[in-house]
mmCIF file of the N, C-alpha and C atoms, coordinates in Angstrom:
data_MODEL
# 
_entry.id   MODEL 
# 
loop_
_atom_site.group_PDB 
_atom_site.id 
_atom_site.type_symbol 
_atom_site.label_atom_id 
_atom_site.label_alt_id 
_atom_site.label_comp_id 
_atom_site.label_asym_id 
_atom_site.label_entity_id 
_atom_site.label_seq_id 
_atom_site.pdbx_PDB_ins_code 
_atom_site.Cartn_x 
_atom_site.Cartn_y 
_atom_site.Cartn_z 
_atom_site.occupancy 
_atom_site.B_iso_or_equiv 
_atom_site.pdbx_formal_charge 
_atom_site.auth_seq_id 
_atom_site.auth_comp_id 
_atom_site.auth_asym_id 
_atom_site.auth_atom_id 
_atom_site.pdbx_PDB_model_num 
ATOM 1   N N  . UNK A 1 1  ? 12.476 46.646 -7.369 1.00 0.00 ? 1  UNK A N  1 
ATOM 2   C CA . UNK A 1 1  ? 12.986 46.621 -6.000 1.00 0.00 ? 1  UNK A CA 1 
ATOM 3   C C  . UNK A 1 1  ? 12.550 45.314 -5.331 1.00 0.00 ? 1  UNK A C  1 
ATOM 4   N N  . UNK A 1 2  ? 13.336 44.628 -4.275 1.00 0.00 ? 2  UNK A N  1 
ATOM 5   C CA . UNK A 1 2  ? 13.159 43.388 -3.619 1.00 0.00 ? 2  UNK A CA 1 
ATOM 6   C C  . UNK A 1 2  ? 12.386 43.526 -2.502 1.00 0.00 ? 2  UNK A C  1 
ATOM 7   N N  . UNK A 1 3  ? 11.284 43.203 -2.143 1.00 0.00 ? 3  UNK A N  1 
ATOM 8   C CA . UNK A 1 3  ? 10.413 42.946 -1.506 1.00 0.00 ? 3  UNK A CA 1 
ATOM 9   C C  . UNK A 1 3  ? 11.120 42.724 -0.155 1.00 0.00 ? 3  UNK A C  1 
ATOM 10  N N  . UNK A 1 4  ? 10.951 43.290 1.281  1.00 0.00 ? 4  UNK A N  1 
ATOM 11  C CA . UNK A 1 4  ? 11.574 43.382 2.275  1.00 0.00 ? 4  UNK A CA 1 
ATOM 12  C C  . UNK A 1 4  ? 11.277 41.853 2.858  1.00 0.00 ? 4  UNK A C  1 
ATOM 13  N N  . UNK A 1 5  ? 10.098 41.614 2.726  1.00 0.00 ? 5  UNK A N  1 
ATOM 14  C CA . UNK A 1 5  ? 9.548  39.588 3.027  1.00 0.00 ? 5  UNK A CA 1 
ATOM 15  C C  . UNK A 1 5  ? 10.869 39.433 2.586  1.00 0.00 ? 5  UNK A C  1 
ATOM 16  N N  . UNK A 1 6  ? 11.287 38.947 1.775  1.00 0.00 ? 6  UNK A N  1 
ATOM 17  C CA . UNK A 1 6  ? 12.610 37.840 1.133  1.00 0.00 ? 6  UNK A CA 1 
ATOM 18  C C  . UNK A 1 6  ? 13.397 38.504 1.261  1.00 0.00 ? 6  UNK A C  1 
ATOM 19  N N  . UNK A 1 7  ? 14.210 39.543 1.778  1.00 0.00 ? 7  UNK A N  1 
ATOM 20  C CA . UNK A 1 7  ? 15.396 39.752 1.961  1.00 0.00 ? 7  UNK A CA 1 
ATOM 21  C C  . UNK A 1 7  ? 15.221 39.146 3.756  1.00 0.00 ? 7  UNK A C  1 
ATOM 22  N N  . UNK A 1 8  ? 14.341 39.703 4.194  1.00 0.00 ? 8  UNK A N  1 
ATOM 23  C CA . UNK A 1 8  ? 14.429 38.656 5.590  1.00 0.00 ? 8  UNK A CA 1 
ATOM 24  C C  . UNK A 1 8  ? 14.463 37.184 5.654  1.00 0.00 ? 8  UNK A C  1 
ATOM 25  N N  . UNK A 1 9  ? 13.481 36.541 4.695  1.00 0.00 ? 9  UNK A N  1 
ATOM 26  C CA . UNK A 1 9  ? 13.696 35.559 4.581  1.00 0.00 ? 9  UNK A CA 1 
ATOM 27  C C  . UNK A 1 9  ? 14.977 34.861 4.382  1.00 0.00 ? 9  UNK A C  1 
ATOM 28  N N  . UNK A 1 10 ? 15.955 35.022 3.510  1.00 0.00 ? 10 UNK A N  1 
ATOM 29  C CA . UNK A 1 10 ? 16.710 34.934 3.049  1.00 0.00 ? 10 UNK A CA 1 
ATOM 30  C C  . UNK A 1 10 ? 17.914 35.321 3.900  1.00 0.00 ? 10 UNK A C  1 
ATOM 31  N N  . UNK A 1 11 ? 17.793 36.684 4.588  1.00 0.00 ? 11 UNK A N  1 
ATOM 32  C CA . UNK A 1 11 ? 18.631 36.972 5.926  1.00 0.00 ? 11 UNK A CA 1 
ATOM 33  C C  . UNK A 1 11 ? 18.841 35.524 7.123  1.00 0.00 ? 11 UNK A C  1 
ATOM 34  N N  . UNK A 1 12 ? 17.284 34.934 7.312  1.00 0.00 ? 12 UNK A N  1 
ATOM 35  C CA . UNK A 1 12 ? 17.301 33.763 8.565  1.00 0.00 ? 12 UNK A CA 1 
ATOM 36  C C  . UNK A 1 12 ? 17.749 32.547 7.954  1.00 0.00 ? 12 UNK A C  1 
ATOM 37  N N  . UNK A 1 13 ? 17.919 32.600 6.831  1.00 0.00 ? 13 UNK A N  1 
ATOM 38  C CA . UNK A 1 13 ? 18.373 31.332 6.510  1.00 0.00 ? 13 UNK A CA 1 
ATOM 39  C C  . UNK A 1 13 ? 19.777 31.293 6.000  1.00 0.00 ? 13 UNK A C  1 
ATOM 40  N N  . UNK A 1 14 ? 20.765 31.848 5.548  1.00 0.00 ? 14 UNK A N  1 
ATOM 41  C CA . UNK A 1 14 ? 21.686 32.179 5.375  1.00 0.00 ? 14 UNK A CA 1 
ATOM 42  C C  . UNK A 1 14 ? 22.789 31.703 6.625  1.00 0.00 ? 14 UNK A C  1 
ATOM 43  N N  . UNK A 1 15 ? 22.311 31.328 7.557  1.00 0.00 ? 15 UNK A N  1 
ATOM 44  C CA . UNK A 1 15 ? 23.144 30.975 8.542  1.00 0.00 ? 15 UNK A CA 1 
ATOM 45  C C  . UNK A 1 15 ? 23.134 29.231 8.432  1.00 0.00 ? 15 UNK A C  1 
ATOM 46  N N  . UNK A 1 16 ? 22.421 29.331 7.994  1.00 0.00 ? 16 UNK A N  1 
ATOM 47  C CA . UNK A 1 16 ? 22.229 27.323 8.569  1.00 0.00 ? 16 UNK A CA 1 
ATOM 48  C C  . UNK A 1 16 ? 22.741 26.550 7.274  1.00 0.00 ? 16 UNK A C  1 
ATOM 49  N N  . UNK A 1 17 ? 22.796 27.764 5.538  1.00 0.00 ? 17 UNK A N  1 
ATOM 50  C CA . UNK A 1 17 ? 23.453 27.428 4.223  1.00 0.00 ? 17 UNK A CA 1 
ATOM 51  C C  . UNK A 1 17 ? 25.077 27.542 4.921  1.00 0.00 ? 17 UNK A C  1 
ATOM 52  N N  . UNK A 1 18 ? 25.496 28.069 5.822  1.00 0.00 ? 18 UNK A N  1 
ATOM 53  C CA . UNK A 1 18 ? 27.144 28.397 6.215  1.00 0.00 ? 18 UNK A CA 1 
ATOM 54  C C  . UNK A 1 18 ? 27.201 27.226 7.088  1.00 0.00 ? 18 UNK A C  1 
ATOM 55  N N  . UNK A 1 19 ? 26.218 26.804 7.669  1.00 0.00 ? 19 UNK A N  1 
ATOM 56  C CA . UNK A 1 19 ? 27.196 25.627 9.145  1.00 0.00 ? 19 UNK A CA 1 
ATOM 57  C C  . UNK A 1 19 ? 26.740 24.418 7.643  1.00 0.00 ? 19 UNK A C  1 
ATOM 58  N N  . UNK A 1 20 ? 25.970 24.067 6.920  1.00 0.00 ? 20 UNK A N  1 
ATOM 59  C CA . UNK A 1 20 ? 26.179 23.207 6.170  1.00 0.00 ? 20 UNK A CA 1 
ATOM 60  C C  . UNK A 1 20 ? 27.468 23.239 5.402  1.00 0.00 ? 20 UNK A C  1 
ATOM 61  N N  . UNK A 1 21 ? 27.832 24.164 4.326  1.00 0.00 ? 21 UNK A N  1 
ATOM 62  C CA . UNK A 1 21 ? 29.208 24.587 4.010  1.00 0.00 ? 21 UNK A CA 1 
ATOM 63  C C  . UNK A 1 21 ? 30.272 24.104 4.508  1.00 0.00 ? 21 UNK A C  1 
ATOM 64  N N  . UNK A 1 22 ? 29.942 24.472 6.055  1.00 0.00 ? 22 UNK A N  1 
ATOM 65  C CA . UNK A 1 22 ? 31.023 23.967 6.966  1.00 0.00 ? 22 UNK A CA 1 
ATOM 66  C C  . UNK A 1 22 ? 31.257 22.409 6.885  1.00 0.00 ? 22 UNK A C  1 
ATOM 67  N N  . UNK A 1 23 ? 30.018 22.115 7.217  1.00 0.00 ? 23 UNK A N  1 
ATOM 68  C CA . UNK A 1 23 ? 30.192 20.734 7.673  1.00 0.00 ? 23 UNK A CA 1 
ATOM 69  C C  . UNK A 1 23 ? 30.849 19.795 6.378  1.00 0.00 ? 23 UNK A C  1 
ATOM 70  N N  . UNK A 1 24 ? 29.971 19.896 5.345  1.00 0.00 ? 24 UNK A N  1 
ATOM 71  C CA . UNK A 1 24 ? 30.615 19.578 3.832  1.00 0.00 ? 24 UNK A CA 1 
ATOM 72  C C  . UNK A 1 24 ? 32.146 19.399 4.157  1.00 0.00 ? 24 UNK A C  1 
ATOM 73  N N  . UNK A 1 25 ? 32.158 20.904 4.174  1.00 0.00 ? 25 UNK A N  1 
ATOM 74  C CA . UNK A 1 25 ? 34.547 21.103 3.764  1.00 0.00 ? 25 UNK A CA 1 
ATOM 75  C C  . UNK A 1 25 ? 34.849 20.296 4.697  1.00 0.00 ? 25 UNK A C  1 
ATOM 76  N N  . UNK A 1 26 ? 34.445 19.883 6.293  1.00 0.00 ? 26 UNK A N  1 
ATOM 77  C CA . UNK A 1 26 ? 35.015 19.068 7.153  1.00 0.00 ? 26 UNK A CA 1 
ATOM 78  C C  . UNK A 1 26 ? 35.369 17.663 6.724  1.00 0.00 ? 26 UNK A C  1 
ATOM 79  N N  . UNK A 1 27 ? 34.346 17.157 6.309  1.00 0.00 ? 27 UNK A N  1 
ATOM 80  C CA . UNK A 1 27 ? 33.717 16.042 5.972  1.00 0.00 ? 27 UNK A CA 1 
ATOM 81  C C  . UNK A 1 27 ? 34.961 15.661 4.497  1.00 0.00 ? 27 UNK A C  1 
ATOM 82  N N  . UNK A 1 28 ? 35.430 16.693 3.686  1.00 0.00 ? 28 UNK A N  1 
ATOM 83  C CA . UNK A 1 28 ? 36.071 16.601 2.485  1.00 0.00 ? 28 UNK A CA 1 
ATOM 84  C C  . UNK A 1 28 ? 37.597 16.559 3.093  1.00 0.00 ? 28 UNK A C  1 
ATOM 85  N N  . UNK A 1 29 ? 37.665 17.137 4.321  1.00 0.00 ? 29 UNK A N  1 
ATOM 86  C CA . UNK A 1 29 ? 39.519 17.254 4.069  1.00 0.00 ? 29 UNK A CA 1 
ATOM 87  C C  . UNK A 1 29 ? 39.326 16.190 5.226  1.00 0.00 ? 29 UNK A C  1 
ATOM 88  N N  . UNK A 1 30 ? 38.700 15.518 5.909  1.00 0.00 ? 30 UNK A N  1 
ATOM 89  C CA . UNK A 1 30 ? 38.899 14.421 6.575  1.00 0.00 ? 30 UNK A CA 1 
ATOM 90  C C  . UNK A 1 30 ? 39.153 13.339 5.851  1.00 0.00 ? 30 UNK A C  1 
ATOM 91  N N  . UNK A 1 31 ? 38.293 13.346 4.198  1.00 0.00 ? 31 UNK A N  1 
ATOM 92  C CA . UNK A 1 31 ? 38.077 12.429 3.314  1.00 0.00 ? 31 UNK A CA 1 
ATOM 93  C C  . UNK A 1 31 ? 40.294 12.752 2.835  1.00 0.00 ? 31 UNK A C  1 
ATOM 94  N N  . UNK A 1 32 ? 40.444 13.271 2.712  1.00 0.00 ? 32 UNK A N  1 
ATOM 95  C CA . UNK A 1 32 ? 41.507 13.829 1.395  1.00 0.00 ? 32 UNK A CA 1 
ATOM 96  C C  . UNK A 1 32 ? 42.733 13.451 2.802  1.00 0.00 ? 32 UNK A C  1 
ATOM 97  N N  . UNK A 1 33 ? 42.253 13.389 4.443  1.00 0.00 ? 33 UNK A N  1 
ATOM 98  C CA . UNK A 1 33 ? 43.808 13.566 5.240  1.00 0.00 ? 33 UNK A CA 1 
ATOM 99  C C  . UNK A 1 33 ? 43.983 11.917 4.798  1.00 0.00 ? 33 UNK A C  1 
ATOM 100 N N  . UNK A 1 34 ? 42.735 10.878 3.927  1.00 0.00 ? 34 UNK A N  1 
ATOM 101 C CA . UNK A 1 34 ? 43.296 9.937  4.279  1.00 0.00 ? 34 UNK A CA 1 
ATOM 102 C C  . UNK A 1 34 ? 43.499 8.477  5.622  1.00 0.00 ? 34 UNK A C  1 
ATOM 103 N N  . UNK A 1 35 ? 43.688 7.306  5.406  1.00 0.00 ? 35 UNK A N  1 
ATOM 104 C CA . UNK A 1 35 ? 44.171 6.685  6.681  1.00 0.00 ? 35 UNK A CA 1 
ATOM 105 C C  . UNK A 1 35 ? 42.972 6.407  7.011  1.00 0.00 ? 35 UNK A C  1 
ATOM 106 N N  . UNK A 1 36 ? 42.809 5.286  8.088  1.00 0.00 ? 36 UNK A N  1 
ATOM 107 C CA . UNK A 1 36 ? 41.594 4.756  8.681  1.00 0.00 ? 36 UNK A CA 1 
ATOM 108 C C  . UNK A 1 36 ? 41.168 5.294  9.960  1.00 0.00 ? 36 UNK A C  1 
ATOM 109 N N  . UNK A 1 37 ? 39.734 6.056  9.635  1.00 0.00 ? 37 UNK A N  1 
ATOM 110 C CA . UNK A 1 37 ? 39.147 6.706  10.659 1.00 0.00 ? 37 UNK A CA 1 
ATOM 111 C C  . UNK A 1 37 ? 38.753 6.272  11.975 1.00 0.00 ? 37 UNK A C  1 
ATOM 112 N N  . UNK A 1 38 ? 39.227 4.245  11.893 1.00 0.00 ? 38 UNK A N  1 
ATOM 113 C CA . UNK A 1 38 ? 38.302 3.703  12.672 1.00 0.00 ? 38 UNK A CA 1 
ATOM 114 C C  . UNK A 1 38 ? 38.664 3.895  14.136 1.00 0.00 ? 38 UNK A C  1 
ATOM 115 N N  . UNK A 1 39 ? 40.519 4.407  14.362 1.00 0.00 ? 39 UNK A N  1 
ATOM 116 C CA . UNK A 1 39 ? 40.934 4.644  15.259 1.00 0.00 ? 39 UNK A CA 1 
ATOM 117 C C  . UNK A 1 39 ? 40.683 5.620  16.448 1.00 0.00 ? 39 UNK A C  1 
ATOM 118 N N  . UNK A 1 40 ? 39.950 6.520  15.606 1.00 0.00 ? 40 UNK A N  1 
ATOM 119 C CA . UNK A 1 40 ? 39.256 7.598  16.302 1.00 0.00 ? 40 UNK A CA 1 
ATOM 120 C C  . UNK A 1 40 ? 37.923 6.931  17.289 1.00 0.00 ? 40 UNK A C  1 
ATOM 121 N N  . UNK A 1 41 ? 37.748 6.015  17.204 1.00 0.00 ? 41 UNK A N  1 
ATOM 122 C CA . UNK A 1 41 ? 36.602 5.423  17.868 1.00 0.00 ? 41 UNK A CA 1 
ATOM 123 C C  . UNK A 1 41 ? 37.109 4.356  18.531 1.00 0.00 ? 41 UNK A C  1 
ATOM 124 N N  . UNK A 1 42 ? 38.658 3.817  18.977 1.00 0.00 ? 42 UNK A N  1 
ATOM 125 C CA . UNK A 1 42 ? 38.771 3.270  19.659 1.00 0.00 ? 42 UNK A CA 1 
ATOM 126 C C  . UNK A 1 42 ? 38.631 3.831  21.347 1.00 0.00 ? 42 UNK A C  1 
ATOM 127 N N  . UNK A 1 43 ? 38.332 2.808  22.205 1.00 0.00 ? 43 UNK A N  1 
ATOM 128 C CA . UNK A 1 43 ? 38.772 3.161  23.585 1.00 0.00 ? 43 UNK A CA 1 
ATOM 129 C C  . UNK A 1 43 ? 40.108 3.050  23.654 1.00 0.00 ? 43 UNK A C  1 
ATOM 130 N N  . UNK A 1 44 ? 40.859 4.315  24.325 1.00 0.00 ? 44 UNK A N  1 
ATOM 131 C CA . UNK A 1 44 ? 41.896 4.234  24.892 1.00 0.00 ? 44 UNK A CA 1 
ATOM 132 C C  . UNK A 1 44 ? 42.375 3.736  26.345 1.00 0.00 ? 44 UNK A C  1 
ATOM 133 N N  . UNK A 1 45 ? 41.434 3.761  26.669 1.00 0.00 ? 45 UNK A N  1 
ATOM 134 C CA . UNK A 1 45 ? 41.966 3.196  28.826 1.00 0.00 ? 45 UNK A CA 1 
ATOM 135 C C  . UNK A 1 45 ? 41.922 1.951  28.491 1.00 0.00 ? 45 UNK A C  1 
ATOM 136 N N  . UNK A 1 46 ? 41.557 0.809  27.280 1.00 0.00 ? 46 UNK A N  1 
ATOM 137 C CA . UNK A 1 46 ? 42.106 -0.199 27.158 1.00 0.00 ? 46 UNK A CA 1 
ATOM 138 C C  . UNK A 1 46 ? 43.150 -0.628 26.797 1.00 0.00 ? 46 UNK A C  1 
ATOM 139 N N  . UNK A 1 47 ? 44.046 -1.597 27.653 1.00 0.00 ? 47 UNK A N  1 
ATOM 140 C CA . UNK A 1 47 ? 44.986 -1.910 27.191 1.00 0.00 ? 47 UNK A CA 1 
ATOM 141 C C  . UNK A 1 47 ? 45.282 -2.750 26.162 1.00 0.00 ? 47 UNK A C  1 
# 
């Protein structure tokens, strides 16, 4: 039987293995849409 310590343990951390996950897949289909990102960092109120 699993020791109740590490299933908690393992319970509090389980959240922060998912926003990494996340961030990863973001990071991959931004890579895969392609095109130069640099536009995203222009100012626009310049003309």
């Amino acid at each position: 039987m699993v020791p109740v310590n590490i299933l908690r343990s393992m319970g509090s951390t389980v959240p922060a293995f998912g926003m990494i996950g996340t961030l990863v897949g973001l990071i991959v289909m931004l890579d895969a849409m392609g095109g130069d990102l640099t536009i995203l960092a222009q100012d626009r109120r310049s003309p």
